[in-house]
C-alpha positions as CSV (number, residue, x, y, z in Angstrom):
1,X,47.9,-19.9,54.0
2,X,48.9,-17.7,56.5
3,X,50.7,-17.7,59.9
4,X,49.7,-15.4,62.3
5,X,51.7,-17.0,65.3
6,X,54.1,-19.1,64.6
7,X,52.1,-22.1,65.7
8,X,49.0,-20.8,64.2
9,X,48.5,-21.5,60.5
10,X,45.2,-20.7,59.2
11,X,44.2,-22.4,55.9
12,X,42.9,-19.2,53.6
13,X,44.5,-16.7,52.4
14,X,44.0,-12.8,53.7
15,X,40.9,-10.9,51.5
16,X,40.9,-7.7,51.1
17,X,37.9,-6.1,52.9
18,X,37.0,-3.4,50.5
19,X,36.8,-6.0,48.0
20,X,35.5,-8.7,49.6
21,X,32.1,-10.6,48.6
22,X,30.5,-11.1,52.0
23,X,28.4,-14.1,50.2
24,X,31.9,-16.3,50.6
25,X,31.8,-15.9,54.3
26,X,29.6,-18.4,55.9
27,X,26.6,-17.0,58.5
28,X,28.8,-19.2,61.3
29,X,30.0,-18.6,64.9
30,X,33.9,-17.8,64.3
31,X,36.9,-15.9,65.0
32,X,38.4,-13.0,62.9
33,X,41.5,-11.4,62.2
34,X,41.7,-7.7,61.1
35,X,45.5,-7.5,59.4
36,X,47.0,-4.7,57.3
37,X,48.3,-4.8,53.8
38,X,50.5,-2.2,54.2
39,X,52.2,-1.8,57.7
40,X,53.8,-4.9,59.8
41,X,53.3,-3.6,63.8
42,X,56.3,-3.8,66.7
43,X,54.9,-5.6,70.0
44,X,56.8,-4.5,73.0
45,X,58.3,-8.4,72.3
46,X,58.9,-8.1,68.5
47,X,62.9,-7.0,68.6
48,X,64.0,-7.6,72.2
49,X,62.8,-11.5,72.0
50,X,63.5,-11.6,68.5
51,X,59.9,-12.5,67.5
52,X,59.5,-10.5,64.5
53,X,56.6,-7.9,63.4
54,X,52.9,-8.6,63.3
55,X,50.6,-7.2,60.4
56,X,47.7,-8.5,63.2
57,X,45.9,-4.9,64.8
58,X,42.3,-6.3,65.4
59,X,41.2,-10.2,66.7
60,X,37.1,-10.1,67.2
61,X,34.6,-12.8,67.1
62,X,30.7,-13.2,65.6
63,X,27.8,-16.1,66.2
64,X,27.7,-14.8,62.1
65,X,30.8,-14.0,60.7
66,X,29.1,-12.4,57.8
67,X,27.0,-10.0,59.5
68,X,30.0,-9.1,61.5
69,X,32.4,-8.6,58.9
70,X,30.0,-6.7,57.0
71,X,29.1,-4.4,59.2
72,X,33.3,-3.9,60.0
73,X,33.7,-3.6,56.1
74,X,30.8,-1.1,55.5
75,X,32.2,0.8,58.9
76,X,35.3,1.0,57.1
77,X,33.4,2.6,54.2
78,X,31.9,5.1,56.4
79,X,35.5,5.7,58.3
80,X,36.7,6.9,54.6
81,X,33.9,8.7,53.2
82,X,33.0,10.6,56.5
83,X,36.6,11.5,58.0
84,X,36.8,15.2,59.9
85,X,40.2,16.0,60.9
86,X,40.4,16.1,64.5
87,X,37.8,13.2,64.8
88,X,38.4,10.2,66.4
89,X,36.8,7.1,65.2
90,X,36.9,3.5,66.6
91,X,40.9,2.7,66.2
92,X,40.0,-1.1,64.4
93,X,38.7,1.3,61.8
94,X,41.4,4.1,61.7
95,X,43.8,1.4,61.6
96,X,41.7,-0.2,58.7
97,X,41.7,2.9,56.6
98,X,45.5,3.7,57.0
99,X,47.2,1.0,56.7
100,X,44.9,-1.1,54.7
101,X,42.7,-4.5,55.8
102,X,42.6,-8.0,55.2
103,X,40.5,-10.1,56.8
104,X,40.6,-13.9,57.4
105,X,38.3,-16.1,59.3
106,X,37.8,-19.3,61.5
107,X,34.6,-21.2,61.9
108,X,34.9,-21.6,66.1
109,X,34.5,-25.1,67.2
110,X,33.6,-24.1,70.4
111,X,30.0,-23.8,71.6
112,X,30.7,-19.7,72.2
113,X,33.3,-17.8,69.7
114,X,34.3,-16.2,72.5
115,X,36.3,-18.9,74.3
116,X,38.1,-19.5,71.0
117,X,38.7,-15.5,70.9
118,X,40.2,-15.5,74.5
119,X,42.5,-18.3,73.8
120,X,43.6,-16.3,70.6
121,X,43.9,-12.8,72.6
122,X,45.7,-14.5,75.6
123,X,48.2,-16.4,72.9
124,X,49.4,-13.6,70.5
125,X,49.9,-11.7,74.2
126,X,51.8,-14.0,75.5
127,X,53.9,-14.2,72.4
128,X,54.5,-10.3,71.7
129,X,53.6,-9.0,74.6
130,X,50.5,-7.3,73.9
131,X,47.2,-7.5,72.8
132,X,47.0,-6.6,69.1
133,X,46.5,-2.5,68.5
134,X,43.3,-2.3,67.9
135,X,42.1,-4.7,70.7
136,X,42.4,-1.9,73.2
137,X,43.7,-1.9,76.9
């Protein structure tokens, strides 16, 4: 299991994308979490409120999780084997390919992923102080 917020305890254990057999990931409306294996991330909150570092950079959502974190997991893929210096890919991937990616998953119990992915967003903001890296502005 694994906390990604302190109140927010999601019954899996992080895979490792590279690795990962997309056949275990159901063809469900969910929420995903993009984490590194490697590098734990300061929020503008993480030392001044004392809430600690976040491996979190990326928070998405899919109506089929496996398409979705296929395509992120063969992009990743690409990321490595096509890298140019001085190109700039999509930072969920950069991020992905340097500091590692583990993914874990949340079949939404919403009607649309995207209300679950919103609360998520809004909650790890309000707790570090930012959206996650890789979420953008």
């Amino acid at each position: 299991m694994i906390k990604l917020l302190p109140w927010l305890t999601l019954k899996m254990s992080p895979l490792n994308i590279e690795t990962l057999d997309l056949e275990h990931i159901p063809k469900k409306a969910g929420v995903y979490v993009m984490l590194s294996t490697r590098t734990e991330y300061t929020y503008p909150w993480s030392e001044s409120k004392g809430k600690g570092k976040s491996r979190v950079y990326y928070i998405g959502q899919s109506k089929n999780l496996r398409e979705r974190i296929g395509r992120h997991k063969s992009n990743l893929e690409g990321t490595i084997s096509q890298h140019e210096p001085g190109t700039v890919y999509w930072s969920r991937y950069e991020y992905g390919v340097h500091h590692g990616c583990n993914v874990v998953w949340v079949i939404s119990k919403d009607k649309d992923p995207k209300d679950t992915e919103r609360k998520l967003l809004k909650d790890f903001a309000l707790y570090y102080g930012a959206k996650p890296v890789a979420n953008g502005g």
